[in-house]
LOPAFI-328943 format. One record per atom (N, C-alpha, C, CB): residue number from 1; atom name; z, x, y. Coordinates in Angstrom, 1 decimal, m for minus. Atoms other than C-alpha are relative to their C-alpha. Glycine has a CB too. Layout:
BEGIN
  pos  site       z       x       y
  NUM    CA       Z       X       Y
...
***
This chain:
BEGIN
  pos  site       z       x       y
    1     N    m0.4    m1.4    m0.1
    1    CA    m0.6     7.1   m25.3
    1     C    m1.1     0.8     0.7
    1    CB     0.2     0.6    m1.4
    2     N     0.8    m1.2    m0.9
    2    CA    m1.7     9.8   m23.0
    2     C    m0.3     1.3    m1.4
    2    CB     1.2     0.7     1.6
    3     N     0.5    m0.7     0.4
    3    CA    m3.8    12.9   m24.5
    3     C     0.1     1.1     0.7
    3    CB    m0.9    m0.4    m0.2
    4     N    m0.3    m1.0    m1.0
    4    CA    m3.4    16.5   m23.1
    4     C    m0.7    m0.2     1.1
    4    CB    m0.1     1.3    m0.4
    5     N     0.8     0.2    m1.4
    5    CA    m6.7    15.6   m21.0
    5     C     0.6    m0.4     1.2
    5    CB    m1.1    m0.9    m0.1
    6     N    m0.3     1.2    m1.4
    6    CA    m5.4    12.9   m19.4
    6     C     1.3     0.7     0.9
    6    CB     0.7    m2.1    m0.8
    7     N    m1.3    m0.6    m1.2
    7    CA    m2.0    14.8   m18.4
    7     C    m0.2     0.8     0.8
    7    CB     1.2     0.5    m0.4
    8     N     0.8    m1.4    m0.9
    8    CA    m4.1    17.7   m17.2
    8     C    m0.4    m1.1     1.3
    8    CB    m1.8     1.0    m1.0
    9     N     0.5     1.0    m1.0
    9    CA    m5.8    14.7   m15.0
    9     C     0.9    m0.3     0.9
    9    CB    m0.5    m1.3    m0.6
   10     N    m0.7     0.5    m1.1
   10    CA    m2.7    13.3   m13.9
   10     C     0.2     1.2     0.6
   10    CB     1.2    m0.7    m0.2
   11     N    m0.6    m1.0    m1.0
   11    CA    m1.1    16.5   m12.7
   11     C    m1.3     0.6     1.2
   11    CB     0.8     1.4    m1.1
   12     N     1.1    m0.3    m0.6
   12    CA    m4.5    17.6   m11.3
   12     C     0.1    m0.9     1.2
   12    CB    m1.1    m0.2    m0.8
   13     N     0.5     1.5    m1.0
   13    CA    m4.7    14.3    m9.4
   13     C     1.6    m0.1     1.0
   13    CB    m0.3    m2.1    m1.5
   14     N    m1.4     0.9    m0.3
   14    CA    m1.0    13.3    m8.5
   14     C     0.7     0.7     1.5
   14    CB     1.3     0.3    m1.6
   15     N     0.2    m0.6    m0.8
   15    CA    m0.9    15.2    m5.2
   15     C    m1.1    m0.5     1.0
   15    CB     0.0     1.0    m0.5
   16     N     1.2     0.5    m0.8
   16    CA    m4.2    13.7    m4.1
   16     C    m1.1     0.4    m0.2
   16    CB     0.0     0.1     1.1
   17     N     0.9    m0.3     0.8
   17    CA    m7.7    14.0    m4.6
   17     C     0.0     1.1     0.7
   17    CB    m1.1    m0.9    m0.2
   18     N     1.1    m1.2    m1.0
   18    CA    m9.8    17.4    m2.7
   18     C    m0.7    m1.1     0.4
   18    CB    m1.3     1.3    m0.8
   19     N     0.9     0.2    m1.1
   19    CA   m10.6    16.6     0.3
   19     C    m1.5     0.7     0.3
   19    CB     0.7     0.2     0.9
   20     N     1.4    m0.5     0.0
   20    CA   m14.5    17.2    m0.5
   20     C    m0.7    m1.2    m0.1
   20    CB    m0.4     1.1    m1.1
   21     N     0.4     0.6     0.0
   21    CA   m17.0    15.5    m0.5
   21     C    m0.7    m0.9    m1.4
   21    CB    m0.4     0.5     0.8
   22     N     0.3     0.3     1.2
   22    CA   m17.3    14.8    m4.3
   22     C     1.0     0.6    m1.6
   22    CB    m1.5     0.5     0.1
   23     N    m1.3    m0.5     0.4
   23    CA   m13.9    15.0    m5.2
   23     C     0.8     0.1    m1.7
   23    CB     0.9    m0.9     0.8
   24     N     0.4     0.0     1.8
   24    CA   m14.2    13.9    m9.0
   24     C    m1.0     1.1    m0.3
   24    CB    m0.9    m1.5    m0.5
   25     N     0.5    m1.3     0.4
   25    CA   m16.7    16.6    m9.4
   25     C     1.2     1.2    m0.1
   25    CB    m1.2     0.4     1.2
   26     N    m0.9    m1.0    m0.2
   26    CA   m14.1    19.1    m8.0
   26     C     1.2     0.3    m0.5
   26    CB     0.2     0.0     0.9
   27     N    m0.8     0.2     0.8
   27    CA   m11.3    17.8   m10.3
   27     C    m0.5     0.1    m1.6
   27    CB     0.5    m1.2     0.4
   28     N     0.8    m0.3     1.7
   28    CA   m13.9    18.2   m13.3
   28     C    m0.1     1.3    m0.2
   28    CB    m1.6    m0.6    m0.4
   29     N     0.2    m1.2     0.3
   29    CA   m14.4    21.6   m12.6
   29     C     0.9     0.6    m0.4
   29    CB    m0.5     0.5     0.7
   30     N    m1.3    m0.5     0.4
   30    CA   m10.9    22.6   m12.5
   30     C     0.7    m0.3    m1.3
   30    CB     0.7    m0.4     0.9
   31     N    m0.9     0.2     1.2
   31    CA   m10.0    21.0   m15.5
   31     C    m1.6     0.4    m1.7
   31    CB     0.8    m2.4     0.3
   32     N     1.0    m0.3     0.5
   32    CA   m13.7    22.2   m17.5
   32     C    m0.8    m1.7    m0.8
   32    CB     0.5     1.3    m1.0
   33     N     1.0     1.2     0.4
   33    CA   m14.8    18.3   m18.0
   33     C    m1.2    m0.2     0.8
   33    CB     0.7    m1.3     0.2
   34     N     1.5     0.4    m0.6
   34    CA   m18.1    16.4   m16.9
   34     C     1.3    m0.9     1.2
   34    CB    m1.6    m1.2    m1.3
   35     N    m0.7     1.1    m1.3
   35    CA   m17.4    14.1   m13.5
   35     C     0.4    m1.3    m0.5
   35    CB    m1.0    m0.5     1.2
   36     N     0.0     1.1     0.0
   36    CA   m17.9    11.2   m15.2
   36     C     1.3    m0.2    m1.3
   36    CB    m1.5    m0.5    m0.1
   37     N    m1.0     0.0     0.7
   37    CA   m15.0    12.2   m18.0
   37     C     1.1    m0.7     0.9
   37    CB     0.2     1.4    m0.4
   38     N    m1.0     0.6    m0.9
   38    CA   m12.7    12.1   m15.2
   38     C     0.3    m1.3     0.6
   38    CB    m0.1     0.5     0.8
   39     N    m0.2     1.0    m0.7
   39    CA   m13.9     8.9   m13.5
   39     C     0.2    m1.1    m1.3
   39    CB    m1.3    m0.2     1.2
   40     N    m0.5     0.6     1.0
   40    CA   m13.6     7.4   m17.0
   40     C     1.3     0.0    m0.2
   40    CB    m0.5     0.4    m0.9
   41     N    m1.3    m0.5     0.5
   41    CA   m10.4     8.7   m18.0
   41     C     0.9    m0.8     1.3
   41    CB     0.1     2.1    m0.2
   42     N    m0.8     1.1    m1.0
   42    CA    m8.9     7.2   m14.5
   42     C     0.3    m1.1     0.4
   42    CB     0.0    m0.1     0.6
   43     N     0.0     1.3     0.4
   43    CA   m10.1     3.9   m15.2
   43     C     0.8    m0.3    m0.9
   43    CB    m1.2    m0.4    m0.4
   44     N    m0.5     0.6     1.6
   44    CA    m9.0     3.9   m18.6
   44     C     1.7    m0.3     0.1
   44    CB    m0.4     1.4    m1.5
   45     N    m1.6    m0.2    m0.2
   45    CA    m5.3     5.4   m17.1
   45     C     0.4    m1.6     1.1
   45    CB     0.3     2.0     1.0
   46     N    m0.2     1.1    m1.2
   46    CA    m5.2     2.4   m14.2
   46     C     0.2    m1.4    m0.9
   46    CB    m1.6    m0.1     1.3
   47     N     0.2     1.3     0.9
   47    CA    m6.3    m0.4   m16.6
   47     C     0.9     0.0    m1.0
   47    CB    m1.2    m0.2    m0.5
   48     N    m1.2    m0.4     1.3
   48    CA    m3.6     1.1   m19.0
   48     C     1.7    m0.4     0.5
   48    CB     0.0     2.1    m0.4
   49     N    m1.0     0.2    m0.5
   49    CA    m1.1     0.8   m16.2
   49     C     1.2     1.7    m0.2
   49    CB     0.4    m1.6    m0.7
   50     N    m0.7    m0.9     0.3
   50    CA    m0.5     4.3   m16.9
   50     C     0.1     0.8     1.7
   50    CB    m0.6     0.9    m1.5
   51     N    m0.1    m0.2    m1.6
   51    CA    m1.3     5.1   m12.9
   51     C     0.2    m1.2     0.6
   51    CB    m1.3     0.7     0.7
   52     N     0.0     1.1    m0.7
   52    CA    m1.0     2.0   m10.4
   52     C    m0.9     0.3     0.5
   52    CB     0.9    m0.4     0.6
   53     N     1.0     0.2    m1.1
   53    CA    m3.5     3.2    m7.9
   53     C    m0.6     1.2     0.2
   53    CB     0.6    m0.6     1.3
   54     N     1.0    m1.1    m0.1
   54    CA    m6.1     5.6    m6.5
   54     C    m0.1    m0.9     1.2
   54    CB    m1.5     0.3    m1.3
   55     N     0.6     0.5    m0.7
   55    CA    m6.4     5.2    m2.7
   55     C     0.5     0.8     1.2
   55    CB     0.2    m1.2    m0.2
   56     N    m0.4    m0.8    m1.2
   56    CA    m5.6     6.7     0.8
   56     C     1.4    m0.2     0.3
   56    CB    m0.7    m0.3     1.0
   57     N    m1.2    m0.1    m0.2
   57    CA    m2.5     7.5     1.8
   57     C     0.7     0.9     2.0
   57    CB     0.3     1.0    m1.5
   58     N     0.1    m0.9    m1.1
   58    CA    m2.9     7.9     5.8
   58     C     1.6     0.2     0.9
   58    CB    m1.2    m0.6     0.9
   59     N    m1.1    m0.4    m1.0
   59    CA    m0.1     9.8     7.9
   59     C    m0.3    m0.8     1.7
   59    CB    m0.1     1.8     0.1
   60     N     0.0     0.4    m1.0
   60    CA     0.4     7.2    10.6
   60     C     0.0     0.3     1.0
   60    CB     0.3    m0.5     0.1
   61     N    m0.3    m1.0    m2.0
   61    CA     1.6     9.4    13.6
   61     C    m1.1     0.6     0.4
   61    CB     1.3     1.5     0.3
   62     N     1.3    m1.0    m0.4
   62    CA    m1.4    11.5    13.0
   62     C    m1.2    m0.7     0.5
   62    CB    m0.5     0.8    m1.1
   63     N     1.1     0.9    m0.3
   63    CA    m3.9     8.6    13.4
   63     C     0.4    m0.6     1.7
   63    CB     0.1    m1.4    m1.5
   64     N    m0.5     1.0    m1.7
   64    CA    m1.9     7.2    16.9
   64     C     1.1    m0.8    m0.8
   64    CB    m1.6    m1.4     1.1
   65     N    m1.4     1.3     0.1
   65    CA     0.6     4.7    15.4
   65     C     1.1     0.4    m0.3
   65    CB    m0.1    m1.3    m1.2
   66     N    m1.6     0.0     0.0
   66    CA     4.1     5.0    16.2
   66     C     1.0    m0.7     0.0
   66    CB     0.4     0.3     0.5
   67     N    m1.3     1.7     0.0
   67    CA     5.4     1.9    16.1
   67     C    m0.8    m0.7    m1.2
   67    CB     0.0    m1.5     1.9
   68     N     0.5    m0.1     2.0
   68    CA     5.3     1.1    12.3
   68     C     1.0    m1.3     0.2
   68    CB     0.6     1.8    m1.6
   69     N    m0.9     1.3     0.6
   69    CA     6.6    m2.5    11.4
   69     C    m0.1    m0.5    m1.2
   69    CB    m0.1    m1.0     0.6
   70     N     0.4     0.8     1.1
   70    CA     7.4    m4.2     8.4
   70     C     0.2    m1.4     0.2
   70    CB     0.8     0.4    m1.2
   71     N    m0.6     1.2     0.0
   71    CA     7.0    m7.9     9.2
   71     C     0.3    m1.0    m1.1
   71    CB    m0.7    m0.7     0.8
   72     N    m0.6     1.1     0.6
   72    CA     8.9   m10.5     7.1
   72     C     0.1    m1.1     0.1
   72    CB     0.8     0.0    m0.1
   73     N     0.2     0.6    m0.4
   73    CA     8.3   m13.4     6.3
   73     C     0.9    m1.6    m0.8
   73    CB    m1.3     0.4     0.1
   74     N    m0.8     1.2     0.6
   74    CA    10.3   m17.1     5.0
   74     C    m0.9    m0.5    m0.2
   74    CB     0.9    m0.8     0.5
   75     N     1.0     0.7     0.8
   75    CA     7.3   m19.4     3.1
   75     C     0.2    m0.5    m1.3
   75    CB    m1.0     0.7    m0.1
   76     N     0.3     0.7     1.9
   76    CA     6.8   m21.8     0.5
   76     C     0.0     0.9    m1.1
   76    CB    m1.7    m0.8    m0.3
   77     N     0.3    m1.7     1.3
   77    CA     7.0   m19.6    m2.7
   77     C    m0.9    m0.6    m0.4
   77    CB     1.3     0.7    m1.7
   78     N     0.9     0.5     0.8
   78    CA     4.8   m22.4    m4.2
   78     C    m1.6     0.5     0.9
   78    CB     0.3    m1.7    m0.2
   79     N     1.1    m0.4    m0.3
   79    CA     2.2   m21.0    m1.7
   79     C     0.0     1.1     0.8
   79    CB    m0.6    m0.8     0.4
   80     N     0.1    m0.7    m0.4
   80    CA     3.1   m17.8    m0.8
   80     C    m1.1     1.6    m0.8
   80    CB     1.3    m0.1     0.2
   81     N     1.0    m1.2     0.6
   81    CA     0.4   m15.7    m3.0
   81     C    m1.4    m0.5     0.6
   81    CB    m0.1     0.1    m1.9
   82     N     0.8     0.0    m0.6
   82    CA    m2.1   m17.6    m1.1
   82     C     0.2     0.5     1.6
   82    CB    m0.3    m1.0    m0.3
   83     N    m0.3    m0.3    m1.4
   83    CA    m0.3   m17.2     2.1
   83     C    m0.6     1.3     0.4
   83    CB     1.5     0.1     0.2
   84     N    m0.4    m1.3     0.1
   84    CA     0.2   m13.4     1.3
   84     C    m1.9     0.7     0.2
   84    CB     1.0     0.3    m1.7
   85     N     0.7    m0.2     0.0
   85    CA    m3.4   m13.6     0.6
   85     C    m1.5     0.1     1.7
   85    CB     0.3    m0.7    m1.0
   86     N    m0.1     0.3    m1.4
   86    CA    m4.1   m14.8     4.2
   86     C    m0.1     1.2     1.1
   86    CB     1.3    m0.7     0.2
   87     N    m0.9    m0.8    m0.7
   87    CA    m2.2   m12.4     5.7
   87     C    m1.1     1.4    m0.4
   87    CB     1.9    m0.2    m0.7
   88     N     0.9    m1.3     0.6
   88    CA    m3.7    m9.2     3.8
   88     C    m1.1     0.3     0.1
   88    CB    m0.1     0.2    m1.0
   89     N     1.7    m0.3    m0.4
   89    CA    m7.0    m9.9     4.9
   89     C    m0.1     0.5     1.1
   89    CB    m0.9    m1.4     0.0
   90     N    m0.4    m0.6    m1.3
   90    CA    m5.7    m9.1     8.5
   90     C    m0.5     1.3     0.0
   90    CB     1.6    m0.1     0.3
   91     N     0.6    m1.2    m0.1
   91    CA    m7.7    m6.4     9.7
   91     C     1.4     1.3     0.3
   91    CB    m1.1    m0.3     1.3
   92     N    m1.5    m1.1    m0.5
   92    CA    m4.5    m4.8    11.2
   92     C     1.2     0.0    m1.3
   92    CB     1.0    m0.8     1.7
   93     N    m1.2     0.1     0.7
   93    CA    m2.1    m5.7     8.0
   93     C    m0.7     1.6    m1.2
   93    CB     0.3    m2.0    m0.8
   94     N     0.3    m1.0     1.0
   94    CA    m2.2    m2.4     5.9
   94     C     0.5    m0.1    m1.4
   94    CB     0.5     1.2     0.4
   95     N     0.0     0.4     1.5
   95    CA    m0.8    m3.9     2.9
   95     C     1.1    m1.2     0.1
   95    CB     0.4     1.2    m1.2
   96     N    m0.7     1.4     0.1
   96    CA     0.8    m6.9     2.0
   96     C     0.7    m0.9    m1.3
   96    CB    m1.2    m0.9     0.4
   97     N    m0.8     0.5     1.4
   97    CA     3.6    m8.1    m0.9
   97     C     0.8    m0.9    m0.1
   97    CB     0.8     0.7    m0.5
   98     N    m1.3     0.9     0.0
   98    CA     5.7   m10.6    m2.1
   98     C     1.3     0.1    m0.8
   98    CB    m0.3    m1.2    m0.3
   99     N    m1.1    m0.6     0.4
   99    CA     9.1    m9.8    m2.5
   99     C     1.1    m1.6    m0.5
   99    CB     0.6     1.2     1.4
  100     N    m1.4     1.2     0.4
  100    CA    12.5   m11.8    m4.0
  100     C     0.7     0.2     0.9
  100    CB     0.9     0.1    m1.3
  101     N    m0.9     0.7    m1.3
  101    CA    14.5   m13.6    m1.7
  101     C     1.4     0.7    m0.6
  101    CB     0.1    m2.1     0.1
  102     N    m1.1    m0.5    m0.2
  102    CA    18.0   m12.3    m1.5
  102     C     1.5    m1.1     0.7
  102    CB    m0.4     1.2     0.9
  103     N    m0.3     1.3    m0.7
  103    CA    19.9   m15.6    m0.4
  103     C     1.5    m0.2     0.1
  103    CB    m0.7    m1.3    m0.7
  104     N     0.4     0.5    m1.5
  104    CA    21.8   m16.5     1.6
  104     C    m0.5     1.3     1.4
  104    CB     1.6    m0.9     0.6
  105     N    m0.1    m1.4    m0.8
  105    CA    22.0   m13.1     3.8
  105     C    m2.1     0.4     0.4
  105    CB     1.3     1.6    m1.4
  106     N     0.8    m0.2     0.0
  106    CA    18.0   m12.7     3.0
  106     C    m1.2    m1.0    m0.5
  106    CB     0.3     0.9    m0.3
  107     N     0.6     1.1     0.4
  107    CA    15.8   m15.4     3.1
  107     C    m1.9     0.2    m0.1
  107    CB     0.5    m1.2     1.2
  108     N     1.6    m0.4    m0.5
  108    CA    12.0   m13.6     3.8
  108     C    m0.3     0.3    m1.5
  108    CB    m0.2     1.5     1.3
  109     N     0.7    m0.4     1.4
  109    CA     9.6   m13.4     0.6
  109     C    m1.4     0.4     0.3
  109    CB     0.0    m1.4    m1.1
  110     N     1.5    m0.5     0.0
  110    CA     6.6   m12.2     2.0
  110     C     0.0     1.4     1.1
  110    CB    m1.2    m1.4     0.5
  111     N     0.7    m1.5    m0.7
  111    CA     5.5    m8.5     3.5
  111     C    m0.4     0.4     0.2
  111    CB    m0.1     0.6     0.2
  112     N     0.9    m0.6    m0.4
  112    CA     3.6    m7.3     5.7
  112     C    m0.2     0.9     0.9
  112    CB    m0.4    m0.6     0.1
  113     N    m0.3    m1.3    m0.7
  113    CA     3.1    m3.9     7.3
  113     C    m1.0     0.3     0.9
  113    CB     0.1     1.2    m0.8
  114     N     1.5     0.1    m1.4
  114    CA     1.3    m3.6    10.6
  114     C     0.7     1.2     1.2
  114    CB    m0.1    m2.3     1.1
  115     N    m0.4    m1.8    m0.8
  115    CA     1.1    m0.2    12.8
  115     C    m0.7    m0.5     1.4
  115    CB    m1.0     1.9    m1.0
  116     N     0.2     0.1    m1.3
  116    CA     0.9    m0.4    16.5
  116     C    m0.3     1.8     0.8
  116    CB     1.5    m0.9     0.6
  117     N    m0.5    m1.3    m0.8
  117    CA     1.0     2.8    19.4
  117     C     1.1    m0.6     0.5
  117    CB    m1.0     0.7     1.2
  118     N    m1.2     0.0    m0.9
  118    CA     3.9     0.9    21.0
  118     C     0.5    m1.4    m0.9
  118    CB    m0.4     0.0     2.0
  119     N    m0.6     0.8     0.7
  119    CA     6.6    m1.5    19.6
  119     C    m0.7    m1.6     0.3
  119    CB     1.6     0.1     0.3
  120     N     0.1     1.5    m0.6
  120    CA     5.0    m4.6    21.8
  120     C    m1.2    m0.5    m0.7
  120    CB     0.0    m0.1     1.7
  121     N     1.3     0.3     0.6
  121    CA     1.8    m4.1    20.3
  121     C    m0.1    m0.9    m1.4
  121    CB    m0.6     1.4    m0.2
  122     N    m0.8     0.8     1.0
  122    CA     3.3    m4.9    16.8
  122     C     0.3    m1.1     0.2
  122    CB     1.0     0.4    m0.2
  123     N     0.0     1.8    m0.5
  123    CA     4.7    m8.0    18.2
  123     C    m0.9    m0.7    m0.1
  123    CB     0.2    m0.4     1.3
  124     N     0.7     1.3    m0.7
  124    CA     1.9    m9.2    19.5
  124     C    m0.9    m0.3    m1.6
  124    CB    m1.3     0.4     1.9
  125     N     0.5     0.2     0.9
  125    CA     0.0    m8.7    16.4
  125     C     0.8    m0.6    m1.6
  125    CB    m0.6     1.1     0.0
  126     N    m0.8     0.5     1.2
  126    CA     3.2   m10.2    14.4
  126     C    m0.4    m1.4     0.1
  126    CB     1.7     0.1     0.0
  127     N     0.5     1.1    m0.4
  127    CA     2.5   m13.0    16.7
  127     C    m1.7    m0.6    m0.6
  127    CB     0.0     0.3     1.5
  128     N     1.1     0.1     0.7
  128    CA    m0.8   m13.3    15.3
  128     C     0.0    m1.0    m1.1
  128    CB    m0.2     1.0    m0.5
  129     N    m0.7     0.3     1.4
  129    CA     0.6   m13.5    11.8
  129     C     0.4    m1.9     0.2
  129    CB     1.7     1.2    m0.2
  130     N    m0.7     0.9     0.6
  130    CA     2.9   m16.1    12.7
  130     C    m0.6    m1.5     0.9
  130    CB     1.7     0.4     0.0
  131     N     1.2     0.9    m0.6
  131    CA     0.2   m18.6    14.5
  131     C    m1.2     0.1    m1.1
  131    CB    m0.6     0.5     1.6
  132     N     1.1     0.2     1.2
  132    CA    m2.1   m18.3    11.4
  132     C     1.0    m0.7    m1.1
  132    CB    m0.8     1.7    m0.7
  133     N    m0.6     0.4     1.2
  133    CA     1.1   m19.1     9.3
  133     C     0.7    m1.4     0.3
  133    CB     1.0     1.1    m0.4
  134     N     0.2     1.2    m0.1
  134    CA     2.1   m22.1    11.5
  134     C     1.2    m0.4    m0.8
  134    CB    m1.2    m0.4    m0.3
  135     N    m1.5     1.3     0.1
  135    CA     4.8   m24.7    10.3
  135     C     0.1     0.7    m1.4
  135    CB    m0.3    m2.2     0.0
  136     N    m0.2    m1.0     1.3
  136    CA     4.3   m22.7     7.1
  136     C     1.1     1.1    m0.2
  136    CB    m1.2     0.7    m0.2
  137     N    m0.7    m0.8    m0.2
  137    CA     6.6   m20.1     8.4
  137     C     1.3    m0.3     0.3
  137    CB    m0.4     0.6     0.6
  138     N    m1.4     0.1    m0.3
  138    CA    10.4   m21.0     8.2
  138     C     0.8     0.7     0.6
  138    CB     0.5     0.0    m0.8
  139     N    m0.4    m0.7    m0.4
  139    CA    11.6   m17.6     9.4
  139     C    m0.6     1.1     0.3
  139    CB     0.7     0.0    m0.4
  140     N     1.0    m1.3     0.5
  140    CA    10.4   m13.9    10.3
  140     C     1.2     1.1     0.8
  140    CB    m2.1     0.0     1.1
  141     N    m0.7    m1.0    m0.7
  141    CA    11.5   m10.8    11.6
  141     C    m0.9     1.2     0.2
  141    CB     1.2     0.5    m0.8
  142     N     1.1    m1.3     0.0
  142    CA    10.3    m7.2    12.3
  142     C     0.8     0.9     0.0
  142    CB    m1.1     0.3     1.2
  143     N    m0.7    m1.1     0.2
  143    CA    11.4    m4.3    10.6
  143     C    m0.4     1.3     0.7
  143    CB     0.2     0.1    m1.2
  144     N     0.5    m1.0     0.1
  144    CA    10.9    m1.1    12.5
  144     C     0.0     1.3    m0.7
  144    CB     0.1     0.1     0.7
  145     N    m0.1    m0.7     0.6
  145    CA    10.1     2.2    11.3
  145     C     1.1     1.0     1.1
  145    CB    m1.2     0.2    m0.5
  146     N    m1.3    m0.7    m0.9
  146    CA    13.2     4.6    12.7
  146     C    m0.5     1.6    m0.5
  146    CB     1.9    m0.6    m0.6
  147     N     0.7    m1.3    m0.1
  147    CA    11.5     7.7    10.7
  147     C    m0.6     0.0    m1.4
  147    CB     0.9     1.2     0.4
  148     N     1.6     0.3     1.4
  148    CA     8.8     9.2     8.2
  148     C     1.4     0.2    m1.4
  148    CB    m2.3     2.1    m0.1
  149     N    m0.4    m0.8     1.3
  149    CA     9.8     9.5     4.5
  149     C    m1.0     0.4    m0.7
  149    CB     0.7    m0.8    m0.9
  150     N     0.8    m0.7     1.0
  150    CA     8.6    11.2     2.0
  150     C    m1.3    m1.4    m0.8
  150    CB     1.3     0.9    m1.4
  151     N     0.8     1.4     1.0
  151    CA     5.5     9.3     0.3
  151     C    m0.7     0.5    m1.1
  151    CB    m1.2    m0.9     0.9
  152     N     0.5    m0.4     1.4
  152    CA     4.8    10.2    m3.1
  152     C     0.5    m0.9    m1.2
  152    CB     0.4     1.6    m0.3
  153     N    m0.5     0.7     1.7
  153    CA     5.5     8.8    m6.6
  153     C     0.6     0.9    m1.0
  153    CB    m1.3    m0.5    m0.9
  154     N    m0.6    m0.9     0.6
  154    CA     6.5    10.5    m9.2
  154     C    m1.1     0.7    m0.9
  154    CB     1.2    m0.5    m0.6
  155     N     0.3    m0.8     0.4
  155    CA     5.8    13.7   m10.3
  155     C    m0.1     0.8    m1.7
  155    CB     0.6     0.4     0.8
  156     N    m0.3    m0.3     1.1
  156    CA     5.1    15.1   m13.6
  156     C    m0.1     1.9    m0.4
  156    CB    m0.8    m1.0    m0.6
***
């Protein structure tokens, strides 16, 4: 169970940190805790599974990448958490999951999201992918991105 603190925390938080340079400070002040209340209290909420994550959330177009792909992938399931593992280390892969197959129509169980400036760029770096993944790789694809959505979680 959450405590009023902690919901003060989330709502404080759940929008993103302050962009300062000591952004837990600046979330302690606002809410009249110490820093280290907070950076406690966010552990405690993560490892509770009462947040999933604490981490950046960059607007791709604004960085240069406009050609956003989700590549997909067909693999051994018996070694697709190492595969996945592989894969996510990829300097260029911005995150990396394994999903349930959908069969026959959807045969890809692994995912991975790689941002280019131009669609070919993507490729070449799917290509990458799928020359590290080798005979390992039964199938792939590349999903593009067609436009932004909203990226938040939910609100309390």
């Amino acid at each position: 169970m959450i405590d009023d603190t902690d919901r003060a925390l989330i709502v404080a938080t759940q929008n993103g940190l302050p962009l300062v340079s000591r952004p837990y400070h600046a979330v302690a002040g606002r809410l009249g805790i110490a820093p280290e209340e907070v950076m406690q209290r966010l552990e405690k909420l993560l490892a509770a599974g009462v947040i999933r994550r604490i981490g950046a959330v960059p607007n791709h177009y604004a960085i240069g990448w406009t050609a956003n792909g989700m590549t997909v992938w067909d693999v051994p399931d018996e070694e697709v958490d190492a595969i996945g593992a592989e894969v996510g280390a990829l300097e260029f892969v911005t995150h990396c999951y394994r999903r349930p197959r959908a069969l026959p129509e959807w045969p890809y169980n692994l995912f991975a999201m790689v941002h280019g400036s131009t669609h070919d760029e993507v490729r070449s770096k799917a290509g990458i992918i799928a020359e590290l993944l080798g005979p390992r790789c039964r199938a792939k694809d590349i999903l593009f991105s067609s436009r932004i959505l909203k990226k938040s979680g939910l609100r309390i």
